[in-house]
C-alpha positions in Angstrom: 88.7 77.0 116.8 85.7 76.2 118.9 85.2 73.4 120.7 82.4 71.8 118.9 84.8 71.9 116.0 87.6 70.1 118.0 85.2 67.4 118.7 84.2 67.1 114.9 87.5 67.1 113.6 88.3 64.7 116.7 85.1 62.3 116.2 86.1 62.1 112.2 89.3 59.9 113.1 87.7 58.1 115.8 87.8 54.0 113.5 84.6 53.0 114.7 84.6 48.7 115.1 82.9 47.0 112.1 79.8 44.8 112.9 81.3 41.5 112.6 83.5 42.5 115.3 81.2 43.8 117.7 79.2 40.8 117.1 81.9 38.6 117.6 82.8 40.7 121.2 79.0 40.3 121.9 78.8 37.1 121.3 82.0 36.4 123.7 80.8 38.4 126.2 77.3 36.3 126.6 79.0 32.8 126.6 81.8 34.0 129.0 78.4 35.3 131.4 77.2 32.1 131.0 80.1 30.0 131.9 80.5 32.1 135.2 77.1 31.9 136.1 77.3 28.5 136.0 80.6 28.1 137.9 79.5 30.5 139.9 75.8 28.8 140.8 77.7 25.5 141.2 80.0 27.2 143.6 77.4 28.4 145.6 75.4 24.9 145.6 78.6 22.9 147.0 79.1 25.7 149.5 75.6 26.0 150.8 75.7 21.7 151.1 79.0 21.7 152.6 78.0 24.6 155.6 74.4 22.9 156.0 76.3 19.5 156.6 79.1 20.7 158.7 75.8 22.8 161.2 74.1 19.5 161.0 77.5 17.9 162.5 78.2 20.3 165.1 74.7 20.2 166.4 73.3 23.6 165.4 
């Protein structure tokens, strides 16, 4: 058997996801991007305050 065959036979029992569940992962995917760009951005703005405050303290 050739190998293009082996890949036939193997792709044929391949159970390909049906579209309401790879819109459902999609969907979950983008909303849990969102959430961590938003924890992450908020992160990031409490950092940058607290190191500009604690330069301004110490003089620099």
């Amino acid at each position: 058997m050739s190998l293009f065959q082996d890949v036939r036979k193997e792709y044929s029992k391949v159970q390909w996801p049906k579209k309401k569940e790879i819109i459902s992962s999609t969907v979950w995917v983008v909303v849990m991007a969102v959430i961590l760009s938003i924890y992450l951005g908020v992160f990031d703005l409490i950092a940058t305050r607290l190191l500009k405050n604690l330069v301004s303290l110490f003089g620099g």
